[in-house]
C-alpha positions in Angstrom: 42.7 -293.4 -15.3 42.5 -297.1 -14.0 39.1 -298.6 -13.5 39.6 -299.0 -9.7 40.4 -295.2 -9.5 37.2 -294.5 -11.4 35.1 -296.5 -9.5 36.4 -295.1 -6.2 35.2 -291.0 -7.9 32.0 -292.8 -8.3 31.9 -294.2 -5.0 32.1 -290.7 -3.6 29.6 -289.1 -6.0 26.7 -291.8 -4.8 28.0 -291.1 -1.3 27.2 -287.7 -1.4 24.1 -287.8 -3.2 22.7 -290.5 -0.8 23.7 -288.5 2.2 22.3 -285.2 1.0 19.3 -286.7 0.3 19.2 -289.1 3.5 20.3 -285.6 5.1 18.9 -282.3 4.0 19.7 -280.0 6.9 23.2 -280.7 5.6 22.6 -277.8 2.8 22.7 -274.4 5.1 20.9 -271.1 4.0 23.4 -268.3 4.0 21.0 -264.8 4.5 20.6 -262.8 1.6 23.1 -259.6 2.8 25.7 -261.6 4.5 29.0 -259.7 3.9 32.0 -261.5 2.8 35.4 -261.0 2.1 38.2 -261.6 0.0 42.0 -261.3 -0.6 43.3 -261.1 -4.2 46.2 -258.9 -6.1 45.7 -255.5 -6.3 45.8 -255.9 -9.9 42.0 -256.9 -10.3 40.8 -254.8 -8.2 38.5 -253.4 -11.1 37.3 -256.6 -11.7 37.3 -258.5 -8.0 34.7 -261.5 -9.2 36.3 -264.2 -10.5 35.9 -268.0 -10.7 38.6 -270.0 -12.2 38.0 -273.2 -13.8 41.7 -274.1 -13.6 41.9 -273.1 -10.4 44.4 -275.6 -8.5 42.8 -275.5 -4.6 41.1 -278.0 -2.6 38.0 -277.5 -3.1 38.6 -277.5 -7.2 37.3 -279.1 -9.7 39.3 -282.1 -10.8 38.1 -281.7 -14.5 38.6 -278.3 -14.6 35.0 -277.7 -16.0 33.1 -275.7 -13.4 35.0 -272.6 -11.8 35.3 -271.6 -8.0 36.0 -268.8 -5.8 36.6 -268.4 -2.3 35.4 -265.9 0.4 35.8 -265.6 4.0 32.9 -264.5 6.7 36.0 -262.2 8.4 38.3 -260.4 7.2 40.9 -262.1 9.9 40.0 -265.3 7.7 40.6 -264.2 4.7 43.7 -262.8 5.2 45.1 -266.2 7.2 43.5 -268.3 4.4 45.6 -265.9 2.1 49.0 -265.1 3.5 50.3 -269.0 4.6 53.8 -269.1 5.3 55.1 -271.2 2.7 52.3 -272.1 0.2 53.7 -275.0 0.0 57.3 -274.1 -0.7 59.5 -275.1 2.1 58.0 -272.9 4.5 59.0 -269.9 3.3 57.7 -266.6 5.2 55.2 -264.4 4.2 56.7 -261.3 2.0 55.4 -257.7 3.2 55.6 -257.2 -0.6 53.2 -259.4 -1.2 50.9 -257.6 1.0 51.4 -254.9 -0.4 50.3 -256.0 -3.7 47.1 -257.3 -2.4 43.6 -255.7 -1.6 41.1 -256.8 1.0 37.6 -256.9 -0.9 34.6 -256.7 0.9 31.2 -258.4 -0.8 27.8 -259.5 -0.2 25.4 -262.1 -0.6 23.1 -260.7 -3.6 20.1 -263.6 -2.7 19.9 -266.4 -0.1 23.2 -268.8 -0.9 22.3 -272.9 -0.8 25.7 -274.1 0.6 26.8 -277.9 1.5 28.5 -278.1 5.2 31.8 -280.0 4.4 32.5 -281.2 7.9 28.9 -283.2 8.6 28.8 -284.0 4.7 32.4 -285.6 4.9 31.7 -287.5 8.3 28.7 -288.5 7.0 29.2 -290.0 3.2 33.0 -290.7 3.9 33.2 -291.2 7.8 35.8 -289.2 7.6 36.9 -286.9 10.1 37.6 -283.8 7.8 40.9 -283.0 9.7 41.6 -286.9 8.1 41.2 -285.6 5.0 42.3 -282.0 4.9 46.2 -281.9 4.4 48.8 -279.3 3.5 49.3 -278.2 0.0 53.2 -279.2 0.8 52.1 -282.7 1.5 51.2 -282.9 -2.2 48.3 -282.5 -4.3 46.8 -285.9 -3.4 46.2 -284.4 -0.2 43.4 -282.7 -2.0 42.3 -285.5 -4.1 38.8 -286.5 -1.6 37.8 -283.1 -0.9 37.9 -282.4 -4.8 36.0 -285.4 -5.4 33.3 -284.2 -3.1 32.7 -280.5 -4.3 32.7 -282.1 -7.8 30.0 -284.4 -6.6 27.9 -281.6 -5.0 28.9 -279.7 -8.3 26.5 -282.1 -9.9 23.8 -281.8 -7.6 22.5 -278.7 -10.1 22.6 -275.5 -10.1 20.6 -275.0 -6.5 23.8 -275.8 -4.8 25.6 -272.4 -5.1 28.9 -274.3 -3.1 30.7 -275.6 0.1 30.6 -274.3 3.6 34.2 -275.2 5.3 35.9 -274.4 8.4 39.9 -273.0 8.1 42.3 -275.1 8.9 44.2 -272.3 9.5 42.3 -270.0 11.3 39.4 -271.3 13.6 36.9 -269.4 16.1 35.0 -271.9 18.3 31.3 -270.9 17.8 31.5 -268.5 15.2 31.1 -268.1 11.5 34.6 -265.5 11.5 36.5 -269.0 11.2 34.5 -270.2 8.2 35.3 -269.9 4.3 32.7 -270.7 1.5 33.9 -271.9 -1.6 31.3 -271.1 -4.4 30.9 -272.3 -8.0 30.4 -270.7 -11.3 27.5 -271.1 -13.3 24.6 -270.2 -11.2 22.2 -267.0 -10.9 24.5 -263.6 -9.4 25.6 -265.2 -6.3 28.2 -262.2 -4.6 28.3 -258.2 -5.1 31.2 -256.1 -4.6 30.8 -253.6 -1.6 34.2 -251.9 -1.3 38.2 -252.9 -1.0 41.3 -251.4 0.5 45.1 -252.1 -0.2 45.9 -254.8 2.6 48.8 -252.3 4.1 45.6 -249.3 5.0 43.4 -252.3 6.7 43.0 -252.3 10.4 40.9 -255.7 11.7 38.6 -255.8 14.2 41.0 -255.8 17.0 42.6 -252.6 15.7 45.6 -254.7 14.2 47.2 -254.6 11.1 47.1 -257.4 8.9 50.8 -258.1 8.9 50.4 -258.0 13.3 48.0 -260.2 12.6 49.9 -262.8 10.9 53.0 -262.4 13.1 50.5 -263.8 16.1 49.8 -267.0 14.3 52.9 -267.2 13.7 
């Protein structure tokens, strides 16, 4: 890693430690109860918490150190979040069979979760817009390169930072939480508890559609 790379990672970590503390209101409360959800294969449905250190997302941690998982605050999220057309590969469509190997997992928050709010911390340590920042995985993993930077840095805070509040890029609701995903990281007190889970294919949102009629409206 060249020096002038290094010096911009710690650039960004003093950023967001000067702005959290210049900012507290930036850390948001998440009520103990809050239900959550989750896509993942079927195949760990027995076993539906898990936070990977290796775990190649945006919000990851560049070192690999520190695990993270996501959850949505709908169930509409987390499947859009889930089921991109493409992932990245040429824009390929979205596989029924691939819903069918999936489960929807509902959780809940087992205590009051300390989370940072990506969009005012990014504006505010960066003065970034975080649609700037934010870009496809098919533009490349650089595109994540700032956001990982900043969760790594809030990372460090200690362990009363339980994660990042974010809004989806793929699936936004003006004035609500359904639109919102929290990415949460490993090594802190219980932080999620499993409720229930059902094979995508038996779900039925809260507009009566299924998840695949869901996906065929955003296209």
């Amino acid at each position: 890693m060249s020096t002038a790379v290094k010096q911009h990672e710690n650039d960004v970590v003093k950023q967001v430690v000067d702005t959290l503390k210049k900012y507290p209101e930036l850390v948001r409360q998440i009520p103990e109860g809050t239900v959550l959800h989750r896509i993942q294969g079927s195949k760990h449905d027995a076993n539906p918490i898990n936070y990977k250190p290796d775990s190649d997302t945006r919000y990851a941690d560049p070192e690999q150190q520190v695990g993270v998982y996501y959850v949505g605050f709908s169930q509409e999220v987390a499947v859009a979040e889930s089921f991109q057309p493409g992932q990245g590969v040429d824009d390929q469509p979205v596989r029924y069979s691939k819903l069918a190997q999936s489960s929807l997992h509902q959780l809940k928050a087992a205590r009051i979760l300390n989370v940072v709010d990506v969009a005012g911390l990014t504006n505010r340590a960066t003065h970034h817009k975080i649609r700037d920042i934010v870009q496809a995985k098919g533009q490349g993993k650089e595109g994540y390169a700032l956001t990982r930077q900043i969760s790594q840095a809030c990372m460090l805070q200690g362990k009363e930072i339980d994660g990042l509040l974010y809004q989806s890029a793929v699936y936004t609701v003006t004035g609500s939480m359904d639109g919102c995903n929290l990415v949460l990281f490993a090594e802190r007190d219980t932080q999620v508890e499993p409720i229930d889970y059902k094979p995508v294919t038996e779900v039925k949102l809260s507009n009566g559609e299924t998840p695949a009629e869901f996906l065929d409206s955003l296209g």
